[in-house]
Each structure stands twice: as structure tokens, then as C-alpha cells.
The first five atom37 places (N, CA, C, CB, O) and aatype in JSON, in Angstrom:
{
  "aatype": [20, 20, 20, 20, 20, 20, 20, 20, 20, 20, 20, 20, 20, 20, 20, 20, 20, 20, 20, 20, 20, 20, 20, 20, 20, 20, 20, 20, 20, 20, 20, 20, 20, 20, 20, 20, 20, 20, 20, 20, 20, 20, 20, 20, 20, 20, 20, 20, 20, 20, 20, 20, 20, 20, 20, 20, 20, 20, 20, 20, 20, 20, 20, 20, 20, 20, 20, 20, 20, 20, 20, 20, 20, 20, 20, 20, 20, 20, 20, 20, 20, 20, 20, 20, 20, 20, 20, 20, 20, 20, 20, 20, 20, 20, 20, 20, 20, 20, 20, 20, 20],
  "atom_mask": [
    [1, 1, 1, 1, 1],
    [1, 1, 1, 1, 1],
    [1, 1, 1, 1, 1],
    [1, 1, 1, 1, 1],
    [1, 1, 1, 1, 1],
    [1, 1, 1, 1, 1],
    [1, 1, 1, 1, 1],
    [1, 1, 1, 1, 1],
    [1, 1, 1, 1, 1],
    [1, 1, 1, 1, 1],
    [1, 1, 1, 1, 1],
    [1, 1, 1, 1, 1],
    [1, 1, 1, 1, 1],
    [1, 1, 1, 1, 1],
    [1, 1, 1, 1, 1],
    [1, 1, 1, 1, 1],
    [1, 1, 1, 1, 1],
    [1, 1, 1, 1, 1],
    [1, 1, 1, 1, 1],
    [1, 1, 1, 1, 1],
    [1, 1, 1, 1, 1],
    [1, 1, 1, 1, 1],
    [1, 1, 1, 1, 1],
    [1, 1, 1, 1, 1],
    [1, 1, 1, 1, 1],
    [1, 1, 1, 1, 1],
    [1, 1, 1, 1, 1],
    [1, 1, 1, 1, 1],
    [1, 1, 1, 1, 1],
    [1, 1, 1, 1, 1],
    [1, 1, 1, 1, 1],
    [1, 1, 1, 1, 1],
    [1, 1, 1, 1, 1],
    [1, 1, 1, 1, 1],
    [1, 1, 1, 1, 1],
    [1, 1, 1, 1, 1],
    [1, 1, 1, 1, 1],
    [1, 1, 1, 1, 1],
    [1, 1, 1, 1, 1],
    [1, 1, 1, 1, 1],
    [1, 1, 1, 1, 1],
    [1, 1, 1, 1, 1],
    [1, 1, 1, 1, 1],
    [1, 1, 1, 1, 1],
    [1, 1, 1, 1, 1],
    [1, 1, 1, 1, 1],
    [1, 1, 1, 1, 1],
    [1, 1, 1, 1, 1],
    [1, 1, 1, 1, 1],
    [1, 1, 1, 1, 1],
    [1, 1, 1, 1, 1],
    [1, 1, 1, 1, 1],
    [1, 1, 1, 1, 1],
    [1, 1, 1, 1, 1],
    [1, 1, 1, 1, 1],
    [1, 1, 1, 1, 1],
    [1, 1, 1, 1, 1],
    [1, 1, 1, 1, 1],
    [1, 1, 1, 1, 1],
    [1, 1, 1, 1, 1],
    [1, 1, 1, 1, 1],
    [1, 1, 1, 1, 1],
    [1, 1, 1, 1, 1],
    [1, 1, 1, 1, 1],
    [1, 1, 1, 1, 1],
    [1, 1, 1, 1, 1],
    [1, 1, 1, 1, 1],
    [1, 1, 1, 1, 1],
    [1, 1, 1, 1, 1],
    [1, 1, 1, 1, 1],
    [1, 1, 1, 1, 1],
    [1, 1, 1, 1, 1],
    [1, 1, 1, 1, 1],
    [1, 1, 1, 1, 1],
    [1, 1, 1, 1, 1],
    [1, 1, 1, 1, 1],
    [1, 1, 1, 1, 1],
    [1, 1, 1, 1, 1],
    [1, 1, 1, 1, 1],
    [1, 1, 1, 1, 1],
    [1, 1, 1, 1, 1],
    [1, 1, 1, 1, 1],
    [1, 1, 1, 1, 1],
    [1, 1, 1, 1, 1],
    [1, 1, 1, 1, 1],
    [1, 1, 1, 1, 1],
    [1, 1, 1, 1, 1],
    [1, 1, 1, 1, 1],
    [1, 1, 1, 1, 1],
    [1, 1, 1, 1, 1],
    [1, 1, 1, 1, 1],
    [1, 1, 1, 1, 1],
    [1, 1, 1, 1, 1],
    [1, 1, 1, 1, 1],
    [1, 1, 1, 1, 1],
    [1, 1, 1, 1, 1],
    [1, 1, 1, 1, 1],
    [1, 1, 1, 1, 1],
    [1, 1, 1, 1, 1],
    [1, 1, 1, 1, 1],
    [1, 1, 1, 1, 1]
  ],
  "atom_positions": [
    [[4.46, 13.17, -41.81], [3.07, 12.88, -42.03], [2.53, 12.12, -40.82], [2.88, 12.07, -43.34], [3.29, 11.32, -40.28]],
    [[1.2, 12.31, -40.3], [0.86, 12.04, -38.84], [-0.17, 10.99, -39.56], [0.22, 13.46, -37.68], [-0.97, 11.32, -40.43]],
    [[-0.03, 9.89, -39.13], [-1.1, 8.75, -39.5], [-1.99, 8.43, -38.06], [-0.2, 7.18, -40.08], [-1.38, 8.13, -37.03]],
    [[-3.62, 8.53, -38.1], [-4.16, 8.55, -37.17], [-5.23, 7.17, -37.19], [-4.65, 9.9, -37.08], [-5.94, 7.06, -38.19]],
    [[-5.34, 6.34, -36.33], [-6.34, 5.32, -36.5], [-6.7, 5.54, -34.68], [-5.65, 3.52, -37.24], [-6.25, 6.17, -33.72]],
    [[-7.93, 4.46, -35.01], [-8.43, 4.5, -33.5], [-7.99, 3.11, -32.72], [-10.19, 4.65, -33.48], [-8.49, 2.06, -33.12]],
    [[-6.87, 3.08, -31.35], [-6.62, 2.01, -31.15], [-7.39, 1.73, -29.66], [-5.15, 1.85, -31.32], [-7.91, 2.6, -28.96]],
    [[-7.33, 0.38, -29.42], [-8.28, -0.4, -28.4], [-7.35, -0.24, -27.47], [-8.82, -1.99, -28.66], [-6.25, -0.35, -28.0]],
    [[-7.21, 0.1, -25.49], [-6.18, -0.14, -24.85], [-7.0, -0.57, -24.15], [-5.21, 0.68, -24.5], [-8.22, -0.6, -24.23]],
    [[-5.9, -1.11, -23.02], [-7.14, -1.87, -21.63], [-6.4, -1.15, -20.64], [-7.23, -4.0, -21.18], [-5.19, -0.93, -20.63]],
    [[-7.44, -0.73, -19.63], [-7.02, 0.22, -18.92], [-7.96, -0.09, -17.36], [-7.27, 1.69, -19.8], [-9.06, -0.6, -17.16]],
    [[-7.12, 0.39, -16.6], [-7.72, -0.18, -15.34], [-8.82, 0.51, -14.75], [-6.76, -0.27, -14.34], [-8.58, 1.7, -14.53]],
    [[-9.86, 0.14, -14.46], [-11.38, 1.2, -14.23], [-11.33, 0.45, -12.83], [-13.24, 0.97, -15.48], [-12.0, 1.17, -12.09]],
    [[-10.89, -0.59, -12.14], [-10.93, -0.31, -10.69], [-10.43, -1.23, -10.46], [-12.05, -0.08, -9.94], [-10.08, -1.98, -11.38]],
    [[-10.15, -1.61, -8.86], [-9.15, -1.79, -8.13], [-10.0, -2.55, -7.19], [-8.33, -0.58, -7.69], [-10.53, -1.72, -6.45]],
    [[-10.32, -3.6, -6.92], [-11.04, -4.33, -5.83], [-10.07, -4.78, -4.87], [-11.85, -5.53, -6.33], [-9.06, -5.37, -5.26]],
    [[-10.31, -4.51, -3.48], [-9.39, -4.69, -2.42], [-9.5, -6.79, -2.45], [-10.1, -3.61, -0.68], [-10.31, -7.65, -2.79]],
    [[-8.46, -6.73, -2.02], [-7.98, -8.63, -1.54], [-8.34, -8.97, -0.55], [-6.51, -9.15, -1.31], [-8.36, -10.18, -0.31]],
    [[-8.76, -8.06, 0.39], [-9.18, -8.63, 1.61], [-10.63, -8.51, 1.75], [-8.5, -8.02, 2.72], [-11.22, -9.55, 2.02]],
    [[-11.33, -7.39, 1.61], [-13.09, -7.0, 1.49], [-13.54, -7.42, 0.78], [-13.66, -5.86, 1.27], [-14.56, -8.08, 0.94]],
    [[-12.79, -7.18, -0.74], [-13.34, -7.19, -1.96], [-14.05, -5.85, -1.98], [-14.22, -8.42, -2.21], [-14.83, -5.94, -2.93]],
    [[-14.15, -5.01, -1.57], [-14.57, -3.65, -1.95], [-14.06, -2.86, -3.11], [-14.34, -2.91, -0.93], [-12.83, -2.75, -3.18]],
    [[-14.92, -2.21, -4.18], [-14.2, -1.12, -4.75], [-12.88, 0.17, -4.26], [-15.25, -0.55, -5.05], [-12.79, 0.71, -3.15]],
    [[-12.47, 0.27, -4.82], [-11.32, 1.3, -4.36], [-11.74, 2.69, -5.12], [-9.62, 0.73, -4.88], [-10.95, 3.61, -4.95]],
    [[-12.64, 2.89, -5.76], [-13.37, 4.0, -6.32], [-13.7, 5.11, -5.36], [-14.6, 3.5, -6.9], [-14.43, 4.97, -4.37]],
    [[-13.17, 6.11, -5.67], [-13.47, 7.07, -4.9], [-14.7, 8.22, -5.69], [-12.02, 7.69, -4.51], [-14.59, 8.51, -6.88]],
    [[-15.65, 8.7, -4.94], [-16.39, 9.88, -5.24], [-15.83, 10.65, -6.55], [-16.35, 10.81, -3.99], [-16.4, 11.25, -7.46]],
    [[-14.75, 10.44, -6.34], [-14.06, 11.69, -7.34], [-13.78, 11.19, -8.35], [-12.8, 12.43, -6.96], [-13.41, 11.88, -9.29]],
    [[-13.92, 9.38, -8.49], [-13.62, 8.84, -9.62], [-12.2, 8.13, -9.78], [-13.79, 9.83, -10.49], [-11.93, 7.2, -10.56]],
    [[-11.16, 8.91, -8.68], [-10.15, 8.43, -8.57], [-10.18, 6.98, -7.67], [-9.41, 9.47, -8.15], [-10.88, 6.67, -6.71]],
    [[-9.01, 6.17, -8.45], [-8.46, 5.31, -7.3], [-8.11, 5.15, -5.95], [-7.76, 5.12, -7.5], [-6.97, 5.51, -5.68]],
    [[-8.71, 4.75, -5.11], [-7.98, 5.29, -3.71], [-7.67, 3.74, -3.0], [-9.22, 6.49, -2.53], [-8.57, 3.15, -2.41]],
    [[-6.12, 3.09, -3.15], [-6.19, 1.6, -2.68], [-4.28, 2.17, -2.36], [-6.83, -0.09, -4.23], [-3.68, 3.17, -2.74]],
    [[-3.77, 0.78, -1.4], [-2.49, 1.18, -1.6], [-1.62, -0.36, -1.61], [-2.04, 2.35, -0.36], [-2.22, -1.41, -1.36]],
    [[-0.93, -0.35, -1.75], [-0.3, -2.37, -2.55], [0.78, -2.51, -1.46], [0.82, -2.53, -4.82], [1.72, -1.74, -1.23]],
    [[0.43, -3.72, -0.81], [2.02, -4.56, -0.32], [2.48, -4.91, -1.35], [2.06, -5.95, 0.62], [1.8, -4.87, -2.38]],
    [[3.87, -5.38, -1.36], [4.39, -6.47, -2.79], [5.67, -6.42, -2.29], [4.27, -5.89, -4.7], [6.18, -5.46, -1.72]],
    [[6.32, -7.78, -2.58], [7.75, -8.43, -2.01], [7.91, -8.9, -3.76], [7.66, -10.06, -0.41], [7.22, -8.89, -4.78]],
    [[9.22, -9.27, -3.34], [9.65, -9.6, -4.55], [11.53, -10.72, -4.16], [9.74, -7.75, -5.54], [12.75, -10.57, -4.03]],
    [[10.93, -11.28, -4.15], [12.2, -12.32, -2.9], [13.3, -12.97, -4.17], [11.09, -14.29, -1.7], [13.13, -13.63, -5.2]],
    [[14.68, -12.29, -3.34], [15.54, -12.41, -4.38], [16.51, -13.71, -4.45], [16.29, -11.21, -4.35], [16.22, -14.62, -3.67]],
    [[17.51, -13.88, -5.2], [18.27, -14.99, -4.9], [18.83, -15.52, -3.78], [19.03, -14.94, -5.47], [19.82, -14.91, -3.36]],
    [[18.42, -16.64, -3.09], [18.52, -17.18, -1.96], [17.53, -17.45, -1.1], [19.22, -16.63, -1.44], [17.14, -18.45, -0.48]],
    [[17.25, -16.49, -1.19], [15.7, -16.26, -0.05], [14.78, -18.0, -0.1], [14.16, -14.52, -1.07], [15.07, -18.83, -0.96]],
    [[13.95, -18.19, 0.72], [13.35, -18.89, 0.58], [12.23, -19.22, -0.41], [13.24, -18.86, 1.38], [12.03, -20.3, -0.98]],
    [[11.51, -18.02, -0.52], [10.89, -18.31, -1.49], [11.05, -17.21, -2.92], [9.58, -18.46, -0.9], [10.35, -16.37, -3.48]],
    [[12.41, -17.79, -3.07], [13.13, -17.13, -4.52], [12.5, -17.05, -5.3], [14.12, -17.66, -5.2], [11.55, -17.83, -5.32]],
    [[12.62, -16.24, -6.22], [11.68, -15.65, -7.54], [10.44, -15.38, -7.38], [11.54, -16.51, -8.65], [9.98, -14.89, -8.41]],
    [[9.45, -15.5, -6.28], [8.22, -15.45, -6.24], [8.35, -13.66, -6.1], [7.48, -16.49, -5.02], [9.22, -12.83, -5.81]],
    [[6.9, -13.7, -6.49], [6.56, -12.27, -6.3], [4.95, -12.14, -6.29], [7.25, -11.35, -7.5], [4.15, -12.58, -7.12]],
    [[4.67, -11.22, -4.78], [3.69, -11.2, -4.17], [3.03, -10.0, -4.35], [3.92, -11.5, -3.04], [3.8, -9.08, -4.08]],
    [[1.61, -9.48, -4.8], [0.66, -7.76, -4.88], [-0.35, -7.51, -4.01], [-0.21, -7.45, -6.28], [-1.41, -7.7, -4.6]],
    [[-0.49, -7.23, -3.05], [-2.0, -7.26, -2.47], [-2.47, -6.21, -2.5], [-2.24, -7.67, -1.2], [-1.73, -5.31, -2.11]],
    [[-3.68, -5.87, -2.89], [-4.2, -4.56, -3.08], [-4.76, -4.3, -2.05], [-5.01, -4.32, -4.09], [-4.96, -5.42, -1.58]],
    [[-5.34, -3.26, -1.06], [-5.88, -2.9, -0.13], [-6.72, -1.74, -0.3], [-5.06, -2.82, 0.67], [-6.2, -0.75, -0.81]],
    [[-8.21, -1.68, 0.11], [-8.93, -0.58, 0.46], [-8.12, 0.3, 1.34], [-10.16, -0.97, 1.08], [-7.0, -0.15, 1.58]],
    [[-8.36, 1.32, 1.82], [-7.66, 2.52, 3.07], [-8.14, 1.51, 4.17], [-8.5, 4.56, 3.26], [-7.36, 0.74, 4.73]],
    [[-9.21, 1.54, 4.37], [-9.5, 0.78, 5.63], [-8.84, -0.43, 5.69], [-10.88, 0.5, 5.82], [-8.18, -0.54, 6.73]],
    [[-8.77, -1.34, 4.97], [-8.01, -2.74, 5.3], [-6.02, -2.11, 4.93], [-8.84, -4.42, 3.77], [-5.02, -2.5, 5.54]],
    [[-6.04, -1.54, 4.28], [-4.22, -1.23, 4.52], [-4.13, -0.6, 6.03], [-3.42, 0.21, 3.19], [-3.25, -1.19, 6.66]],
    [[-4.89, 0.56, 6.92], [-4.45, 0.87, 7.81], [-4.72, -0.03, 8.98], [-4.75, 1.98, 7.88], [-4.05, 0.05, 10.01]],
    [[-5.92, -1.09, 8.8], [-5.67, -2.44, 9.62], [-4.53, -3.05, 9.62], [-6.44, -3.42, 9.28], [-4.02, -3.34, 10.7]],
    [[-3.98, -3.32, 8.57], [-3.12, -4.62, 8.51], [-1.36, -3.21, 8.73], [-3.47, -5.94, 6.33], [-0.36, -3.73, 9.22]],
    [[-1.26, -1.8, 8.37], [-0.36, -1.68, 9.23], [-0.68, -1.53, 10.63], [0.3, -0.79, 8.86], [0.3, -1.58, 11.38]],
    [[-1.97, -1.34, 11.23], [-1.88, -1.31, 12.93], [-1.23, -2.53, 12.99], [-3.39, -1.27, 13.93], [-0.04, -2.43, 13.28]],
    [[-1.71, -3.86, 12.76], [-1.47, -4.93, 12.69], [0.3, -5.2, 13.17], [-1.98, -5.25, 11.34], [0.83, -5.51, 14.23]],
    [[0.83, -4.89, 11.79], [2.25, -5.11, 11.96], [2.82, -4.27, 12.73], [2.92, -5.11, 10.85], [3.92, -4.61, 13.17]],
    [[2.23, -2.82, 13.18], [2.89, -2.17, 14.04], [3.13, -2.95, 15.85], [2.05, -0.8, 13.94], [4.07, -3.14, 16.63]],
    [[1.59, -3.19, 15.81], [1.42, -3.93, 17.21], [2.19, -5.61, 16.8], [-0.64, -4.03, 17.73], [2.13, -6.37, 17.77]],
    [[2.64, -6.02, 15.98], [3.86, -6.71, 16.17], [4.84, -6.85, 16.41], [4.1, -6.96, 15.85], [5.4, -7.86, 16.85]],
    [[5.43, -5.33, 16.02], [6.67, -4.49, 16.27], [6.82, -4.45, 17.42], [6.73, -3.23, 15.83], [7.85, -4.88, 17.94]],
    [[5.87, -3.94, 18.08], [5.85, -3.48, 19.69], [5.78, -4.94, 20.34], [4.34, -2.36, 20.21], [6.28, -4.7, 21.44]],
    [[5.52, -6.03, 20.35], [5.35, -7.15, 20.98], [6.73, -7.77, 20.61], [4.04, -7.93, 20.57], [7.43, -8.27, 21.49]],
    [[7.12, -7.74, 19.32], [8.33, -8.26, 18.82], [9.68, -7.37, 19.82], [8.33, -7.94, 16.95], [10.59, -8.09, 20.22]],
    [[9.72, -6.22, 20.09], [10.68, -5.4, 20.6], [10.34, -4.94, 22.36], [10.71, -4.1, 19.51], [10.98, -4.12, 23.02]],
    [[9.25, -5.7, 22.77], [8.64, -5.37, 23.88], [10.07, -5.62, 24.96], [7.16, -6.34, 24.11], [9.85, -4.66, 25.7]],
    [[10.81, -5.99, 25.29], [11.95, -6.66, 26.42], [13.09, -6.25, 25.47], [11.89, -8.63, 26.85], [13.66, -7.34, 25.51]],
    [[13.76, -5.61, 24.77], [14.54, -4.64, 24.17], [14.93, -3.82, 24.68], [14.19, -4.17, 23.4], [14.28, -2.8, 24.92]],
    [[16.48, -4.07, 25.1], [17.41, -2.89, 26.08], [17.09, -1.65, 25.04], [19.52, -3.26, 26.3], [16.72, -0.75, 25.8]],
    [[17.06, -1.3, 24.08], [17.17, -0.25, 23.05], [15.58, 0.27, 22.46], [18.14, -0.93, 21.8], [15.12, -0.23, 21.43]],
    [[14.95, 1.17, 23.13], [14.19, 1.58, 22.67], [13.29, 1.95, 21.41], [14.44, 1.93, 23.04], [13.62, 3.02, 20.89]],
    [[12.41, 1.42, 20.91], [12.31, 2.02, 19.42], [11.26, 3.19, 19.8], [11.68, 0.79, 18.08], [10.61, 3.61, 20.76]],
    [[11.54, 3.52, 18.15], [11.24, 5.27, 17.76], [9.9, 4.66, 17.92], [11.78, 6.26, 15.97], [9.55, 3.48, 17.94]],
    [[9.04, 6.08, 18.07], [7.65, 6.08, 18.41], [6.98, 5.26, 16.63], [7.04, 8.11, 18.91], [7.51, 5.21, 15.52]],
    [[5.78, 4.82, 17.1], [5.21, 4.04, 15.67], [4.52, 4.9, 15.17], [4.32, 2.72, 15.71], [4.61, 4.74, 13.95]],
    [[3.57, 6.14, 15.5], [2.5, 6.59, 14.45], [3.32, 6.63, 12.72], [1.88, 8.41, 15.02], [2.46, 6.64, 11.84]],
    [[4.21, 6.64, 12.38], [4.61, 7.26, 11.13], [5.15, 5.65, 10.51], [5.96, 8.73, 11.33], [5.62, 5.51, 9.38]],
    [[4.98, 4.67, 11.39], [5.26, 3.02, 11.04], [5.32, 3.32, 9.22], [3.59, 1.64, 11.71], [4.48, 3.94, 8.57]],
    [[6.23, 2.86, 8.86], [5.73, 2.92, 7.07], [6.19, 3.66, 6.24], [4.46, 3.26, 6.75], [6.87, 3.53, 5.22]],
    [[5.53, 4.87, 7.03], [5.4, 6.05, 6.0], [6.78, 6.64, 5.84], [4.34, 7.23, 6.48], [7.61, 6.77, 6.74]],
    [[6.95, 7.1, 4.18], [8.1, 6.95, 3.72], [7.94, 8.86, 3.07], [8.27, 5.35, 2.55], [9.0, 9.34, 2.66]],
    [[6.88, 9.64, 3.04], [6.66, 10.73, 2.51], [5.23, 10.97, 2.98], [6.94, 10.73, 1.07], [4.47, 10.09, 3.39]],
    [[4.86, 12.67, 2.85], [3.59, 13.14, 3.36], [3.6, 14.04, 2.54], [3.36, 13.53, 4.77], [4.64, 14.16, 1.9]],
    [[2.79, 14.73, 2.32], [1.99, 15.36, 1.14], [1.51, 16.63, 2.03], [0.6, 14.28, 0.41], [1.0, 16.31, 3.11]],
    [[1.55, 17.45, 1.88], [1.24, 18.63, 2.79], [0.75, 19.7, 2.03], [2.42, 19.12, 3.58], [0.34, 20.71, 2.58]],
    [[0.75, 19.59, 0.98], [-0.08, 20.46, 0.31], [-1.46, 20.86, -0.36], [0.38, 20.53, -0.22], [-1.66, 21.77, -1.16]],
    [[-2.4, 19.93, 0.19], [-3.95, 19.65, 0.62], [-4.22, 19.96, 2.11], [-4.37, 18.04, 0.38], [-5.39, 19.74, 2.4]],
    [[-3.33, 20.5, 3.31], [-3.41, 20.72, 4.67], [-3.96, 22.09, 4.6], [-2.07, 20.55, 5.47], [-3.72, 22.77, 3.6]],
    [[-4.46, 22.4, 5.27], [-5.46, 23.93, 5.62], [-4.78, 24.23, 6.86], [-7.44, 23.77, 5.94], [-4.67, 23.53, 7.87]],
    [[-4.35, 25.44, 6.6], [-3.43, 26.66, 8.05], [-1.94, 26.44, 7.81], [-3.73, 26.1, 10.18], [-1.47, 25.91, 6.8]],
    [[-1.19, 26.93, 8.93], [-0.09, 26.64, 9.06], [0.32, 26.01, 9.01], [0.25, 26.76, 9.5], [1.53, 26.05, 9.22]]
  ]
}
């Protein structure tokens, strides 16, 4: 027997960036934001804490130029070359919204 009532949920209708404060609302209605977050484990200095920052597109691809051009200053006098940065981050790509070959 299927018992049906109407229940209340809370549900997330948007996403304000931490750094602008801008909506993350896209045209389409969708979400469009992407999250730092650490989560520092036993020992670490700052143990048990745990950190979320939400980001607009524009302020996440600031703050990775950001750390990239740290990378490069951090590794600048480095007998050992590092790998080129455009892909800094990125962990997967999505290629199936691409037009042509």
C-alpha cells in the first residue's frame, strides 16, 4: 500500500560566490559555480577544520591563474622542469558539447 502526503524539503535555489557575492545562476537556470574545500587531517596544523569556498567561473579561474603563477614562481630556479600549466587542476574534460572533430 503506497501512502502519499506532501512533504516540505529545502533545496538549494542558488549559490552566491565568496568572493563577488554574485549569483551562480545561469540563463538556463542551472548552477554554474565550482568549490575549493580542504579538509585537514590528523596532525596537520589545522586538524579537523574543514574549509568550502564557492566561486563564480570568473573568480575560480582567477584564483587558479593565481595559484598557477605561484607554481611557476615557486619552481622558477628548478633543475627539473615542470609540465606545461594550461590544464593546472583539471582532473577530467567533457567533450561531448565540442562541435567538429
Amino acid at each position: 500500500m503506497k501512502i502519499t502526503d506532501r512533504v516540505e524539503v529545502d533545496a538549494v535555489t542558488d549559490v552566491r560566490c565568496d568572493v563577488c557575492n554574485c549569483s551562480t545562476r545561469l540563463e538556463s537556470g542551472n548552477l554554474g559555480y565550482g568549490m575549493l574545500q580542504a579538509h585537514w587531517g590528523y596532525g596537520a596544523l589545522h586538524d579537523g577544520k574543514r574549509y568550502e569556498v564557492h566561486l563564480c567561473e570568473a573568480c575560480f579561474f582567477a584564483t587558479i591563474a593565481y595559484l598557477r603563477q605561484e607554481r611557476r614562481t615557486a619552481n622558477m630556479f628548478e633543475d627539473m622542469p615542470q609540465p606545461p600549466d594550461e590544464d593546472f587542476g583539471l582532473v577530467a574534460k567533457d567533450d561531448f558539447f565540442r562541435d567538429g572533430p
